[in-house]
N, C-alpha and C positions, 0 to 999 in steps of 0.2 A: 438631613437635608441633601447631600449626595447621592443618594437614588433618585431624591424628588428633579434635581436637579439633573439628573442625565436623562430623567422622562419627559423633561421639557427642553431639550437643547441645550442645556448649560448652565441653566439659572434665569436671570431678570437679567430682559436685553434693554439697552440704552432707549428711551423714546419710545418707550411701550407700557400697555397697561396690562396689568395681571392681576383679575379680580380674584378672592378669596373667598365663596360664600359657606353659611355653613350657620344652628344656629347656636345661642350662647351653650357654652359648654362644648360646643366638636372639635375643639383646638383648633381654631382658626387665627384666635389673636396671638397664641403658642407659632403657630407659623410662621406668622409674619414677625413677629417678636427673636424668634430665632433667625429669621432670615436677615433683621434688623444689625442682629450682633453681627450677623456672620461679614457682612458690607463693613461694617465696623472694625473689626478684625483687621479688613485690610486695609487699612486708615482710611479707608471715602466716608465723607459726611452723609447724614442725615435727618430728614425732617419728617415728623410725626403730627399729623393733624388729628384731633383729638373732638372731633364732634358734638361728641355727648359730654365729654366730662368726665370719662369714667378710664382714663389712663390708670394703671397700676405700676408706680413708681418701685415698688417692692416685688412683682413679678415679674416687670423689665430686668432689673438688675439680675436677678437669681437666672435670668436666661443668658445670659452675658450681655445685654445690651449698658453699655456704656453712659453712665448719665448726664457726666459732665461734658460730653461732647454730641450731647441730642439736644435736637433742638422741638420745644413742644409746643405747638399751638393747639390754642383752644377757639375757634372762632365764636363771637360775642351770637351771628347768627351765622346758622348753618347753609344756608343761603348764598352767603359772603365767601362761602371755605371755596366754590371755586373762583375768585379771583385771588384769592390767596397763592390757592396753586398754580393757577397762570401766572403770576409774579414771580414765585419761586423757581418754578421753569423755567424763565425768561432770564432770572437771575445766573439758572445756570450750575450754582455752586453745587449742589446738593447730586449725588449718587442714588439715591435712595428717599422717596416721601409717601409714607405709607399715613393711609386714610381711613382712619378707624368710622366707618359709617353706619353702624349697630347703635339704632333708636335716634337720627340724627333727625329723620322727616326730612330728606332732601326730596326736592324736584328736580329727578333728573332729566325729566322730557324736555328741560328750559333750554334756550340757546347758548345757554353757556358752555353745553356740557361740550358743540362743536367747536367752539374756540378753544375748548381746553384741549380736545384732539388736537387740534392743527399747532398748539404751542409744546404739545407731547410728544410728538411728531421732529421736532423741529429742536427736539432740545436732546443733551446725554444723560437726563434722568430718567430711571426707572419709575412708575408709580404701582402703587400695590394698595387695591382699594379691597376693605373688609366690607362685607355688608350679608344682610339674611337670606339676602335671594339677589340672582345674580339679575342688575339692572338691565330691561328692553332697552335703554336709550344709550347706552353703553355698546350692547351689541357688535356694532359697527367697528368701534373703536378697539375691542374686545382682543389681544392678541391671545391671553392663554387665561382659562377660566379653572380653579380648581375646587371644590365641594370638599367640604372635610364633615364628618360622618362618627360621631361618636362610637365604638364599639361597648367599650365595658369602663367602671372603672375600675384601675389599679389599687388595689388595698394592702396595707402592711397592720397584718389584728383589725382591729375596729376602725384604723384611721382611712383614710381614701389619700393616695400622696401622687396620684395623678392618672390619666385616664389613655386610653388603646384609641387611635384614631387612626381610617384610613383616609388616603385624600384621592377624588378621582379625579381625574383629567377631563372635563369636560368637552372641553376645546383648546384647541393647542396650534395656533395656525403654520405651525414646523411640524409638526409630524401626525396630527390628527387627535382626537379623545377617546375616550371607552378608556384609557388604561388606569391604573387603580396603584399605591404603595399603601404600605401599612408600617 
């Protein structure tokens, strides 16, 4: 994560969005899941919105993400997840709300997505939204975009005990995209 994070300025800046696209299997959810612990580490709270259902309470922990002190939501519909997030925002508490949006079926063209700007904006949370392809209606909002890219996976004999991913910088609005870690 400290490479990743000196290619982007620092890490996840307060009131900014940093999308994650990439698809199942490019260690995207690894990313933000380490990047989860690492907020963690330094005692700031955080919230995991949970779209689909498909949280993995047993490869959170093995990443170091902390369980007794996350907080998980699952929204009833996927629809509702942003004013969840706009609450949350508004609440303030949280460092960190990462948005697992892989098979969620959000509309993000809806006007919500501009309130959830202007409350993102306006708040000292980070958001870090996962999804398969990086949202048009986002765009805008969009401070740093990163792709993760499976290369191989890792094998130990017959087992496979985890996989080579690079991540590219797609957009970075501190310092520009094209650049690439592995």
């Amino acid at each position: 994560l400290a490479v990743l994070d000196n290619q982007i300025g620092g890490g996840l800046w307060p009131g900014r969005l940093t999308v994650i696209v990439g698809q199942p299997t490019s260690g995207a959810t690894t990313l933000a899941l380490k990047t989860l612990a690492s907020i963690q580490r330094g005692e700031a709270s955080a919230v995991y919105l949970d779209f689909a259902g498909q949280f993995d309470p047993y490869l959170a922990q093995r990443l170091g993400v902390g369980l007794a002190a996350l907080v998980v939501v699952e929204p009833v519909e996927p629809q509702a997840a942003f004013g969840i997030i706009r609450d949350v925002l508004q609440d303030g508490t949280p460092t960190l709300i990462v948005a697992d949006a892989y098979g969620a079926g959000l509309n993000l063209e809806s006007p919500d997505v501009r309130r959830l700007g202007q409350a993102l904006m306006a708040s000292r949370t980070a958001l870090l939204l996962m999804a398969e392809s990086a949202p048009k209606a986002l765009g805008s909002l969009t401070d740093v975009r990163l792709k993760c890219e499976r290369l191989a996976w890792i094998r130990q004999g017959r087992d496979v005990i985890g996989l080579s991913t690079r991540v590219v910088i797609d957009k970075d609005r501190a310092g520009g995209g094209g650049r690439a870690v592995q």
